[in-house]
Steps between C-alpha positions, in 0.01 A plus 500: 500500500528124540164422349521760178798281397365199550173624310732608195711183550453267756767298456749760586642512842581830677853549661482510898571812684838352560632442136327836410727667765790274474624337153275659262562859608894459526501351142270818370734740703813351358360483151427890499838613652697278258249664209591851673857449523532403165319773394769740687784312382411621150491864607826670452429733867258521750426739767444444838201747681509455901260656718405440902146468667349390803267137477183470731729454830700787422827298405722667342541349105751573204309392186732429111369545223705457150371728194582436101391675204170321325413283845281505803701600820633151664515470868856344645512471814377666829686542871344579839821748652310424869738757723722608263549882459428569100827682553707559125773220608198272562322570202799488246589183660184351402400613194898375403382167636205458299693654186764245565187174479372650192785528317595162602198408379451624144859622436745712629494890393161503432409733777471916313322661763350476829221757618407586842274761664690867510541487910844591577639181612415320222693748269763444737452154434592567133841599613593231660379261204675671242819479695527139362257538198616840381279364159128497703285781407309626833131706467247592754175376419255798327211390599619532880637836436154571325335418849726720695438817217091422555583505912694823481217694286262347713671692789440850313246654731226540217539089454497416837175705595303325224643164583414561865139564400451219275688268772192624768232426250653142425538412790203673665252303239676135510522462858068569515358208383150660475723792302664258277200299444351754378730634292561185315116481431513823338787370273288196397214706371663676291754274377450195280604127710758506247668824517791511714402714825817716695514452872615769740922456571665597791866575443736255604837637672821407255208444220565879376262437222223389677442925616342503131305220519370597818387883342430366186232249647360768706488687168348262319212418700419838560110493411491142750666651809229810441212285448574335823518780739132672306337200770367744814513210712849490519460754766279293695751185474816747609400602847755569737699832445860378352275280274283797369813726495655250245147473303528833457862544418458251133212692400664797539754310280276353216351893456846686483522577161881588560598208580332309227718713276820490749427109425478508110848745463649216774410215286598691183858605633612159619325321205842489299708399761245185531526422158873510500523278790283217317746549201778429722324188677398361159716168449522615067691834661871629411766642656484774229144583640613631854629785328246581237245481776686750728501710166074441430489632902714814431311569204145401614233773438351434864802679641563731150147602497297744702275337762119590595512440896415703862812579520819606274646233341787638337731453781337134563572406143864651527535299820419184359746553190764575774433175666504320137850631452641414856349171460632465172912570607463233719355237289646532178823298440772447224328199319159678558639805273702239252171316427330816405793582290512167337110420459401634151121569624660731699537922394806606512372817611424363806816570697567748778727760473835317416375179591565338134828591534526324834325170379748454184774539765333234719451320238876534376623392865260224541601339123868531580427313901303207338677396115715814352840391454723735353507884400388431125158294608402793766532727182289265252257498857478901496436525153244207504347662805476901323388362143221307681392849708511730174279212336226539814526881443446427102233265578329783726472720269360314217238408724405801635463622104280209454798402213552170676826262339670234649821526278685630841451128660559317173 
């Protein structure tokens, strides 16, 4: 490094490892938090997204993050808890601490919303926050309830099998180097340098998504993991009797046709709930989203649809729309239904059974907590509120007939 700058200009000295470390990296740190602050000052909220994890010595850590419309996620601040129970006292204590520095910081009532995972003392947790901020809105985070759908379906016995076979081939070709080797030369002959080549997964535990990349890889690389075992001298390099027993057990794998096609209906049914979950992790995402994408899963062909598989998939496919709806109760919140109602991409038609209803009385109750005043603004509110609804269902229609007009917004 030292001598390409003083080829391109020698009379230029470097920093030492010191001022690099020291000075120069305090003055860059300060200058990007006091350009981030500013740029939170001029937001009128901000929400605060908290989330726990364990770092490389399995110490327990608390990481804050602060969210605003049209910006990159900022990270605020991060606590080790060491040996303190994540109890709901504990946890409202510190997420009130940390609410307390940033408002302090870029202005006081800036904080909307907080969200958390969906265990159940974090949603205790809300409680004892909105005791004393009775304004905060409080969400569990839908891409962790997206996880914990994908682990219950993935406990359906007809999941599980497939997973459990795919896990054994995995695992059974990665931990062979002369396997692996060989598969991975397979992959190079028939791929280009440049084309992007798909490992074998292994599922990770708590990484719920992971069960389709682990399938879909096996999937994937069907012809490779066939290729490899067409060598006869496998059986000469396998010699002992657990060794040839498992030899024997993954080609008896790579020539079941059933589960080839167990495998495709696997990938096919939990497809959507993948797709949903990257909507939900994307940082452009909207509250108003968690609920349309809860509606895309109800409505999904993959679970409307009839099925080729071994088995009868009816009951699978009405299992996973049960699981979809239980998941769903539990996620969706008051804001969550109020943005749907409020965001114009959204249809109106969209809503559950009575569940319009219930979000312009949400929305009613949350107006009058945060600004209504007296009995003649709530009324103004209420009709703002219905004219802007009959406008979506206007909008809708005109659409749908291809007869498109924004007069309604005008």
């Amino acid at each position: 490094m030292k001598r390409l700058f003083g080829r391109l200009r020698p009379g230029f000295v470097l920093p030492s490892r010191r001022r690099l470390a020291g000075p120069l990296l305090d003055s860059v740190y300060e200058r990007e938090r006091n350009k981030t602050i500013g740029m939170l000052e001029a937001k009128p909220f901000v929400a605060l997204v908290t989330d726990g994890w364990a770092d490389p010595n399995n110490q327990s850590i608390v990481n804050f993050v602060l969210c605003t419309p049209y910006n990159s996620p900022v990270f605020w601040a991060s606590i080790a808890t060491g040996d303190n129970r994540h109890t709901a006292e504990y946890m409202a204590q510190q997420i009130e601490k940390v609410i307390t520095d940033i408002e302090a910081t870029i202005g006081a009532g800036k904080m909307s919303s907080i969200v958390t995972d969906n265990a159940s003392n974090m949603k205790a947790a809300w409680d004892l926050l909105k005791q004393n901020r009775s304004e905060l809105f409080c969400n569990g985070c839908g891409a962790h309830m997206l996880n914990l759908l994908i682990k219950d379906v993935f406990k359906i016995a007809f999941f599980a099998a497939v997973l459990e076979k795919a896990r054994f081939m995995a695992k059974y070709i990665r931990k062979r180097y002369v396997l692996l080797d060989r598969f991975r030369d397979k992959q190079k002959k028939v791929n280009s340098s440049k084309e992007r080549r798909r490992g074998l997964c292994i599922p990770v535990a708590t990484r719920w998504y992971s069960a389709e990349a682990c399938i879909r890889s096996i999937v994937e690389n069907k012809i490779f993991l066939q290729a490899v075992f067409e060598d006869e001298d496998l059986q000469k390099m396998f010699k002992t009797r657990e060794q040839k027993c498992k030899l024997q057990k993954a080609k008896d794998l790579l020539s079941d046709a059933s589960f080839w096609v167990d495998a495709g209906v696997v990938l096919q049914l939990i497809h959507p709930i993948n797709e949903a979950l990257a909507a939900f992790e994307s940082d452009l995402t909207w509250v108003s989203a968690v609920y349309d994408e809860f509606n895309k899963l109800e409505r999904n062909k993959a679970y409307v649809n009839e099925l080729d598989g071994s088995v009868n998939l009816r009951d699978i496919q009405r299992e996973i729309l049960e699981l979809i709806v239980s998941r769903r109760k539990l996620l969706v919140s008051p804001s969550m239904r109020i943005g749907y109602l409020l965001d114009h991409r959204m249809s109106p038609k969209g809503f559950a059974e009575n569940e319009q209803n219930t979000s312009i009385t949400e929305a009613f109750r949350i107006a009058r907590l945060h600004s209504i005043g007296d009995e003649n603004d709530v009324r103004a509110f209420r009709s703002e509120v219905t004219r802007f609804v009959r406008f979506k269902y206007e909008f809708a229609q005109t659409y749908n007939d291809g007869d498109v007009t924004l007069s309604p917004w005008e």
